[in-house]
C-alpha positions in Angstrom: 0.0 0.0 0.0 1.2 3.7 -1.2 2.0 5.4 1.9 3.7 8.5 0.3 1.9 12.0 0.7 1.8 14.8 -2.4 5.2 16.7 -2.6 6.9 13.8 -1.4 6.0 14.1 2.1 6.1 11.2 4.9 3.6 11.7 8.0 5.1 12.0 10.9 5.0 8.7 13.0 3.7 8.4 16.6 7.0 8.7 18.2 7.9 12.0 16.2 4.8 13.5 16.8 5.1 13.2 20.3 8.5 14.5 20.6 7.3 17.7 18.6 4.2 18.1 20.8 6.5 17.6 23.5 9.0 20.5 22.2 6.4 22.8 21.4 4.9 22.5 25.5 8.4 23.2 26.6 8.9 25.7 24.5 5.6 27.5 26.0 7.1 26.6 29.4 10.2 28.4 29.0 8.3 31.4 27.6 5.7 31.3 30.5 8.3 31.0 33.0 10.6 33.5 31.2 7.5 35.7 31.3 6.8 35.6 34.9 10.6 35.7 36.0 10.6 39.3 34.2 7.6 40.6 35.6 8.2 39.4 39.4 12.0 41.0 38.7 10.6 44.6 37.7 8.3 44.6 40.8 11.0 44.1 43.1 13.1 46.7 41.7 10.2 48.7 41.4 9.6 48.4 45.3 6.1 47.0 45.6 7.9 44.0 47.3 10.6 45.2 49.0 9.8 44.5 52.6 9.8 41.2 50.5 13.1 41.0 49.0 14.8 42.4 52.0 13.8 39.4 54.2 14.7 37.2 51.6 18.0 38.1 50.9 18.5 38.6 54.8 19.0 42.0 55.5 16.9 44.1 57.8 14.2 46.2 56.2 16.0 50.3 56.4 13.6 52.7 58.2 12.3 55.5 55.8 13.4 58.1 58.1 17.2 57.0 58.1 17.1 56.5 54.1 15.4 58.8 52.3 13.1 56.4 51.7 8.8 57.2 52.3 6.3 55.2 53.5 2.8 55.5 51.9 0.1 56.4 54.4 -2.5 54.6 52.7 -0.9 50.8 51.9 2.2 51.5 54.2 4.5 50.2 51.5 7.7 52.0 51.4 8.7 53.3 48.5 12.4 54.8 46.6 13.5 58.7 47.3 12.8 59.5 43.9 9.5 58.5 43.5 6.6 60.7 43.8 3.5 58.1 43.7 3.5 55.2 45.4 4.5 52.4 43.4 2.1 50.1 45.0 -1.3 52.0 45.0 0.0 55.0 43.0 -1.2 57.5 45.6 0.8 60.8 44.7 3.5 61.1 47.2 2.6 64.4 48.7 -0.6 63.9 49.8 0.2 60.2 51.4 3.7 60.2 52.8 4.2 59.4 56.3 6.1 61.6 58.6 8.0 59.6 61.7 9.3 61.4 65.4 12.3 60.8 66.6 13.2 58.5 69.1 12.0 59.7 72.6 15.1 61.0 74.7 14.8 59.1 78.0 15.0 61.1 81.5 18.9 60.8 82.8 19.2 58.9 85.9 21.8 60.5 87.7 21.5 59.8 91.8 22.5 62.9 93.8 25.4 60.5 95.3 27.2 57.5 94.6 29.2 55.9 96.8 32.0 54.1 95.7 34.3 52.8 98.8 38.2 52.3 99.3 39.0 50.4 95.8 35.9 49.7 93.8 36.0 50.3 90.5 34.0 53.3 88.8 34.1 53.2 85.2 32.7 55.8 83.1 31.1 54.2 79.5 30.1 55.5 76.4 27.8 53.8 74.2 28.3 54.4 70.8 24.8 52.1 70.1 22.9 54.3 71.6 23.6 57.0 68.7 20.9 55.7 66.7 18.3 55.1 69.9 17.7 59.2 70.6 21.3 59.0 72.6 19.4 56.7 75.4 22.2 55.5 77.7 24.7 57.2 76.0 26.7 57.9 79.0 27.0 55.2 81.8 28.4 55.0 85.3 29.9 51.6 86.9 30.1 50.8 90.4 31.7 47.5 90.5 30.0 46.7 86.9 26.9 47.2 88.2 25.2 50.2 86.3 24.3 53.1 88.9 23.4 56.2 86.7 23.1 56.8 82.7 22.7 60.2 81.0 22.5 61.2 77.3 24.4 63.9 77.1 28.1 65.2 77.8 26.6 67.3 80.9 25.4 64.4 82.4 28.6 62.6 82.3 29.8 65.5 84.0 27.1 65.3 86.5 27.5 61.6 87.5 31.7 62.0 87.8 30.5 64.8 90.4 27.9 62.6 92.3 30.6 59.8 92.8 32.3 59.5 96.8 34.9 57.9 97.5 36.8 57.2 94.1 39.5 59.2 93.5 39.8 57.4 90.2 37.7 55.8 87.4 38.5 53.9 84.2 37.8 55.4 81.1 38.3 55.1 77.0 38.7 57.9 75.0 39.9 56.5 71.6 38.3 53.4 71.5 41.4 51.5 72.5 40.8 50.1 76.1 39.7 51.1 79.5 42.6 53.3 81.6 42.6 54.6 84.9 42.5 58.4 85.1 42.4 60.5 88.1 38.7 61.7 89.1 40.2 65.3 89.8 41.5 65.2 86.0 38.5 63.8 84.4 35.9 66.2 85.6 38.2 69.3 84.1 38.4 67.9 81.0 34.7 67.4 80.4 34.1 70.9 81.5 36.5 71.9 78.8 34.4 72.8 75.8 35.9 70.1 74.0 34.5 66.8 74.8 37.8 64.3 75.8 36.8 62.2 73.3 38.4 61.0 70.2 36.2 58.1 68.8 33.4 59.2 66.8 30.3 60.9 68.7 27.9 63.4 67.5 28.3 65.3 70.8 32.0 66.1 69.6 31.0 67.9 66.6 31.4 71.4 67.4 
């Protein structure tokens, strides 16, 4: 029996047309996927996921207020500087933005006296974490290593050094290179100085 097709053509057996059937489905695949890959892609970079794509490439999600960055106050995504709509709703910028206060300053607690007796060690500490947390415990007193007064600013350094009795010296570091004893006497004029005796960096020393 004649087989052959006009123009010389052989039909395709079952095998062959189930390889092309199968080529032509993972050629749609790849497109699909190709497809979906590019679309996810310019979202993230467009920011409506980026709380998202921060946790998944493990970094901490950055607060507007530290960035430049703005938060949208009617989705509460947070979108790029240089945006003026959000890019998840598309609220214009200037009407939604959120605005964020500082962080709350906490009262210094600074005891009217601190005893310290014959050979405990006072230690005055400066926190350099507690530049990004409104300067809370910025400045910190040590009796022994137990904590006995904290202040936020320079002046209440100066005020705890004053409220200690009974040291006539206290450990210190100054440049970030280890805790030295310096005389009591010696310490309190050099933070009345308008200088702050500090050398590591600390917003208080920019004057």
């Amino acid at each position: 029996m004649d087989t052959s097709t006009p123009g010389g053509m052989v039909p395709l057996g079952p095998d062959a047309a189930s390889i092309a059937t199968r080529a032509i489905l993972f050629v749609l695949i790849m497109v699909l996927a190709y497809a979906a890959a590019s679309g996810v892609w310019h979202l993230l970079r467009g920011g409506g996921l980026g709380g998202l794509t921060r946790r998944l490439l493990g970094r901490r999600p950055a607060s507007p207020w530290a960035t430049g960055e703005w938060a949208c106050g009617q989705c509460h995504s947070v979108n790029r500087a240089a945006t003026d709509v959000c890019v998840r709703c598309r609220a214009p910028r200037r009407a939604t933005e959120m605005t964020f206060a500082g962080i709350p300053t906490e009262p210094d607690i600074i005891p009217a006296s601190i005893p310290a007796g014959a050979g405990a060690a006072v230690t005055l500490e400066h926190n350099p974490a507690a530049h990004l947390d409104g300067l809370n415990g910025h400045w910190r007193l040590r009796v022994n290593s137990v904590i006995v007064a904290s202040a936020a600013r320079r002046d209440g350094a100066l005020a705890m050094l004053r409220a200690v009795e009974g040291a006539d010296a206290v450990l210190f570091d100054p440049n970030g290179s280890g805790y030295s004893p310096y005389a009591m006497a010696a310490l309190i004029a050099a933070f009345e100085k308008p200088k702050l005796p500090l050398s590591a960096p600390c917003p208080e020393g920019r004057r």
